[in-house]
Every structure is written in C-alpha cells, then in structure tokens.
C-alpha positions as CSV (number, residue, x, y, z in Angstrom):
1,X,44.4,5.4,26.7
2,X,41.7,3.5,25.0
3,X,38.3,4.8,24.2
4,X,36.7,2.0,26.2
5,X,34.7,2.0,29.9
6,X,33.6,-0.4,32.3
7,X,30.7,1.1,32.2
8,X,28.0,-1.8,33.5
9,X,31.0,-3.9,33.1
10,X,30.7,-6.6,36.1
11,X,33.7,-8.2,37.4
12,X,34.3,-10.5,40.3
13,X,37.5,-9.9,42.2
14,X,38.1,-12.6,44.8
15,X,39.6,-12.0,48.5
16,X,38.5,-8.3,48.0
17,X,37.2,-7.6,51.2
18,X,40.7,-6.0,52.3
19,X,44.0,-4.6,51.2
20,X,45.2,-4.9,47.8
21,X,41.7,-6.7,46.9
22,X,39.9,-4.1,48.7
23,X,41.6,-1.3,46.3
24,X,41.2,-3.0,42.9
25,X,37.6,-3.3,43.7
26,X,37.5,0.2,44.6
27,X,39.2,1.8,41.7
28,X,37.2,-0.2,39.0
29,X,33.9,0.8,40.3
30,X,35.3,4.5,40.6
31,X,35.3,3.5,36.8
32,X,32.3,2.3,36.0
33,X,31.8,-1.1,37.3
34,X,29.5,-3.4,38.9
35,X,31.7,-5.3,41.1
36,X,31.3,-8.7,42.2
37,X,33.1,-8.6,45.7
38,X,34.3,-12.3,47.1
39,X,35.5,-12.6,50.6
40,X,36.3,-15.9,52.7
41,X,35.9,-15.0,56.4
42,X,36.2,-10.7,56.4
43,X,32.6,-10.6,56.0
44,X,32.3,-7.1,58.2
45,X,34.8,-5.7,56.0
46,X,32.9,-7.1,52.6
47,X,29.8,-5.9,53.5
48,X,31.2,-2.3,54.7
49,X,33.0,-2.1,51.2
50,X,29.6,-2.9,49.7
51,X,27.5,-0.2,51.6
52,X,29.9,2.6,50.8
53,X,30.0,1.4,47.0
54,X,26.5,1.4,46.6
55,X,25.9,4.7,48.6
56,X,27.3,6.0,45.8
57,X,26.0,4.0,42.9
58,X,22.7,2.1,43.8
59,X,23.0,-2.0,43.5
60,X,26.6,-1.4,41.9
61,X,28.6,-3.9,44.4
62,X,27.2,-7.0,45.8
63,X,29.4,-9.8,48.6
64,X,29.9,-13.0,47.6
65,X,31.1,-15.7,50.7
66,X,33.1,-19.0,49.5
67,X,36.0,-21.0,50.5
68,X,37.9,-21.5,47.8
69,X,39.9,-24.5,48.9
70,X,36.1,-26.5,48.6
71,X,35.8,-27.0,45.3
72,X,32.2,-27.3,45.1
73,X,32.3,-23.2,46.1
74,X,34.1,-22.4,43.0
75,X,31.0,-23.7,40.1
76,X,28.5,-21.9,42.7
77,X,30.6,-18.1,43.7
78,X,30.5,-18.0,40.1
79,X,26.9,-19.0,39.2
80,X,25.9,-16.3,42.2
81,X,27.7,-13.7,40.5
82,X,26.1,-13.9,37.2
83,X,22.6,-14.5,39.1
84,X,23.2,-11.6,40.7
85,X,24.4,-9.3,37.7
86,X,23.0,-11.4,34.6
87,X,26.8,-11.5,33.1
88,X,30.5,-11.8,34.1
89,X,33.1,-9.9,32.1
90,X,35.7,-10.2,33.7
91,X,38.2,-12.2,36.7
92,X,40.6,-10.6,38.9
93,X,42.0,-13.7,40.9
94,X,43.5,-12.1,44.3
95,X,43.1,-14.3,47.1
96,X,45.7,-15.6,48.5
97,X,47.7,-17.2,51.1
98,X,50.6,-16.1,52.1
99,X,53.7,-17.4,55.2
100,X,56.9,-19.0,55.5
101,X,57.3,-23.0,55.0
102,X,60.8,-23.4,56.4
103,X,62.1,-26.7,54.7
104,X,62.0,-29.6,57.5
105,X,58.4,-28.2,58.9
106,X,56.2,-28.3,55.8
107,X,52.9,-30.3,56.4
108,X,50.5,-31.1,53.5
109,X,47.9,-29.1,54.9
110,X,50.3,-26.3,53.9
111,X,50.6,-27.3,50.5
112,X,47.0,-27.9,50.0
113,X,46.3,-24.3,51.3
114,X,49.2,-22.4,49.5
115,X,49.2,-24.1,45.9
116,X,44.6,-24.4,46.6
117,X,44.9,-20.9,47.0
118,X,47.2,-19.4,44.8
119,X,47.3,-22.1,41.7
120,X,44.5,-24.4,42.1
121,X,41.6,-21.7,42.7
122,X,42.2,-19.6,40.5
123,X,42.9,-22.5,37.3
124,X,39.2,-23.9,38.4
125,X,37.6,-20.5,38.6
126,X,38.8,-19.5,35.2
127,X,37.4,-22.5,34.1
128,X,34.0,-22.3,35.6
129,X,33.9,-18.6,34.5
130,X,34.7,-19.1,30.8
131,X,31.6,-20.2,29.4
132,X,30.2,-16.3,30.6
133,X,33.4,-14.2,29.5
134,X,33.5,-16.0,26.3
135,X,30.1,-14.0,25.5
136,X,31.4,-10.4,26.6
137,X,34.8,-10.6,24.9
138,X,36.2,-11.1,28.7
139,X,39.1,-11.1,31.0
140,X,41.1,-12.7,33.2
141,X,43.7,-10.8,35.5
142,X,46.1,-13.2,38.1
143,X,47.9,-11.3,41.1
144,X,51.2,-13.0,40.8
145,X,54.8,-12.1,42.9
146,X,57.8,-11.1,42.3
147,X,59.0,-14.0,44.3
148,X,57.7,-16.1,41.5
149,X,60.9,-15.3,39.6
150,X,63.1,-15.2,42.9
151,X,62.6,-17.4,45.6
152,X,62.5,-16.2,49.2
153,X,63.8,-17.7,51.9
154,X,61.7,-20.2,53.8
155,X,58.6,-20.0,51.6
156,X,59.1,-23.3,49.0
157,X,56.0,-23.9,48.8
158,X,54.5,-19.8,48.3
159,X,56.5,-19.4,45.8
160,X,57.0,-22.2,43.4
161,X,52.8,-22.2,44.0
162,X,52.6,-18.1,42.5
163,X,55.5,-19.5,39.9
164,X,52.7,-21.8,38.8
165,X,50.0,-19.0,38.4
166,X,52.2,-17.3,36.1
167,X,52.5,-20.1,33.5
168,X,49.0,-20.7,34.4
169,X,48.9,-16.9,33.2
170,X,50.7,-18.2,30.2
171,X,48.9,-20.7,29.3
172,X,45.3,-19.6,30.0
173,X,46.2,-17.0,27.2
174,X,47.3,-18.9,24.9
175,X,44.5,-21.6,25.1
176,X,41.9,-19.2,25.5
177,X,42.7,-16.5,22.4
178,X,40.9,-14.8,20.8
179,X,37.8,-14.7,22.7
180,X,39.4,-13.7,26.3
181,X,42.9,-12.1,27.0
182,X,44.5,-12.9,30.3
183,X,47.4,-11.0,32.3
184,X,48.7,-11.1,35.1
185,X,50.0,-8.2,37.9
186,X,53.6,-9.0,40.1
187,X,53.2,-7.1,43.1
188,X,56.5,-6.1,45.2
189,X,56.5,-4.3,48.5
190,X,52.7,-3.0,48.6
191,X,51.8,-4.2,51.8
192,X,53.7,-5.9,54.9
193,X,52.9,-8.7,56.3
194,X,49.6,-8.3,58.4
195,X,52.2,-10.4,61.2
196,X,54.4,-7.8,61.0
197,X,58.4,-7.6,59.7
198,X,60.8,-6.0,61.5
199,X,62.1,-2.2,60.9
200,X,65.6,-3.3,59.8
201,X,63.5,-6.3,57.6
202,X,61.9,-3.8,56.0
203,X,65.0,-1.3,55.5
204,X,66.6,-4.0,53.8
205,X,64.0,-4.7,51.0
206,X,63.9,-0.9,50.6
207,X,67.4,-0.8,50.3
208,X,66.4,-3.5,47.0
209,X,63.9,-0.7,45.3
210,X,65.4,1.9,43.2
211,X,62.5,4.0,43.8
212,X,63.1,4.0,47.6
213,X,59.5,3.3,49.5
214,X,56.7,0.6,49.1
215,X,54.3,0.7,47.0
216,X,50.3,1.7,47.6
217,X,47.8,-0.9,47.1
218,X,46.5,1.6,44.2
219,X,49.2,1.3,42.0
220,X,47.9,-2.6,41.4
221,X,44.7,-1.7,41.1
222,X,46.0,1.1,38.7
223,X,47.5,-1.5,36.2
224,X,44.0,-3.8,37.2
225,X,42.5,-0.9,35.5
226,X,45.2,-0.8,32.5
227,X,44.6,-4.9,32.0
228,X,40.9,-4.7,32.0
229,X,40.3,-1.4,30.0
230,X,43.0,0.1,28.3
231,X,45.2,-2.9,27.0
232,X,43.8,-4.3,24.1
233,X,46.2,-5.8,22.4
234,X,47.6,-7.6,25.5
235,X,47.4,-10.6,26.3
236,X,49.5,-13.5,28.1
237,X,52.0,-10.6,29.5
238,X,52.8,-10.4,33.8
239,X,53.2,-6.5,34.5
240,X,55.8,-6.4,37.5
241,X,54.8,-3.6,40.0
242,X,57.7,-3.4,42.3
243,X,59.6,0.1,42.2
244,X,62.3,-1.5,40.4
245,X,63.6,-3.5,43.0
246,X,63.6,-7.0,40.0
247,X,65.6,-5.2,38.1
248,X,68.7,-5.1,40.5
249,X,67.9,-8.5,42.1
C-alpha cells in the first residue's frame, strides 16, 4: 500500500446519490476526502448522503444537480465543484444508464441516452475537468462492464456504448500522461437490476462466477480507492471486478 491519503483530496463522483455511486463516495471520504457528490433526479437520496457525511466531518461532502445528457451542465457541474472546494483532484465517472434495446425496437432517443450517458458524458467531463486535475497531479476513474468485452443479449446499444468508455479509458491515458493517470473499474454482478431479474435469471449468472455470489457495491469502491490512492504506477489499465465469472465466459 502506498504511503499516500486523500486527505483534503476532493473528488466528484457523478450519479452518486445511490448504489454503487453511493458506496464509492462513501468509502473515499471514510478515507479522507472531500467529496463532490453529483446526482440527476435522487435528490432526497443526495442530500441524505451529504448530511450523514458531514455529521461526521464538517463541510466534507457537498450535492451537485445536472443532467448530463445537456451539455451545457457538464462545463458548469464542474466549475460548481471547484467553486465549492477551490480544486478538483480527481473524476470518478459512474452515472449511467442501463436496459435492454432488443434489435427491431431501438429508437434514437435510446441511443442518445445510452452512448450520452455512458460515452459521451463522461469524454466531455474529462475534458472540462482537465484544466483543474492537471494542477494536482489528478485522476480519472471510468465504471466500465464486463459486458463491454461480451455482449448481452438484447442490449446493442449498452454495451458497444460501455465498449466505447473503455477505449475512451485507453485513450484518455495515453493522451493525457504524465500529468493525470486514468483507469477504469468492470463491474460484474454487484447489483440487480432495480426492475428486477428473475430467481432462475439470477441462478444462472451465479452459476457463471467461480466465486459463487454477487458482489457488494464496496468491492468497487474498494478498487476506486486502489485507483485513486494506492496505484501509482497505473495508468490506462480496466480492473475487472466480477468474482471470476470473465474468466470462464
């Protein structure tokens, strides 16, 4: 483990009001953190997060509203943030959306909301946050998919759109080195769908995980945690958090 903290750090973690965003935020301000929490419409649940984060450390988590599919939010969610904290060090991008296409249905409001979400957003808020990472040595950390390696069934446009945040992950290392190290975290079975999936649906993707049982929304913020603090040497990598189940695919 490195000697390094995120001590007064301040990072932005977008659609972090619940779930998986909800635990990333919490486990980097457990170390350290100011923590820069964006939501779209769960604004009960943002502000709740908030209170009980700065119950414990005074002005240490702030809310941030934006719709990320208007891109005139993107230049502003991140000027907020640094108004609010004076600096940005780092970018976790986690919002997403997330249901099946089935080829034959597919409307272009669809594709705007699926590839705005999980491709477009988070290209043009790396780029509007540079500038501020740039001074702090920062980082960048995308929540990609497994299913950005292996397709499932009726979601072509989810998946080809998280295939494209993981060159983006690629790529946004390699342009931006040295100054600011970007990774990314491939989530498997952490969380159902919130619209529900059958007991026999869900026995079968067990049946795919060598480790036999979902995950917990920690272990991603766990490796959040790795990315941003620990791994300092790393850079342009996806860390696949799935119990195994990619390796038998």
């Amino acid at each position: 483990m490195s000697d390094q903290n995120l001590n007064e750090k301040v990072v932005l973690v977008t659609g972090a009001a619940r779930r998986i965003g909800a635990a990333i935020v919490t486990r980097l301000h457990e170390n350290g953190a100011r923590v820069a929490i964006h939501y779209r419409r769960s604004e009960n649940e943002a502000n709740s997060l908030a209170t009980h984060l700065n119950d414990n450390r005074a002005d240490s988590a702030a809310t941030f509203q934006a719709d990320l599919l208007d891109m005139k939010h993107i230049p502003r969610l991140i000027a907020d943030v640094v108004g609010w904290a004076g600096r940005l060090d780092s970018l976790v991008n986690n919002a997403s959306s997330f249901y099946p296409t089935p080829v034959g249905s597919i409307t272009e409001a669809q594709w705007d909301d699926l590839v705005g979400s999980n491709l477009k957003a988070p290209l043009f808020l790396a780029q509007a946050a540079v500038p501020h990472l740039r001074e702090h040595a920062g980082t960048i950390v995308n929540i990609v998919d497994i299913h950005a390696q292996r397709p499932l069934r009726n979601h072509a446009v989810y998946g080809p759109a998280k295939a494209g945040l993981a060159m983006l992950t690629r790529s946004l290392a390699k342009d931006l080195a040295p100054d600011i190290r970007v990774n990314g975290v491939s989530p498997g079975a952490i969380l159902w769908p919130e619209d529900g999936l059958s007991d026999a649906a869900q026995q079968t993707i067990l049946r795919q995980v060598p480790l036999q049982r979902p995950g917990d929304p920690d272990d991603i913020a766990g490796c959040v945690l790795y990315l941003l603090r620990d791994a300092l040497y790393v850079t342009g990598q996806i860390i696949v958090v799935d119990g195994g189940r990619s390796i038998g695919w």
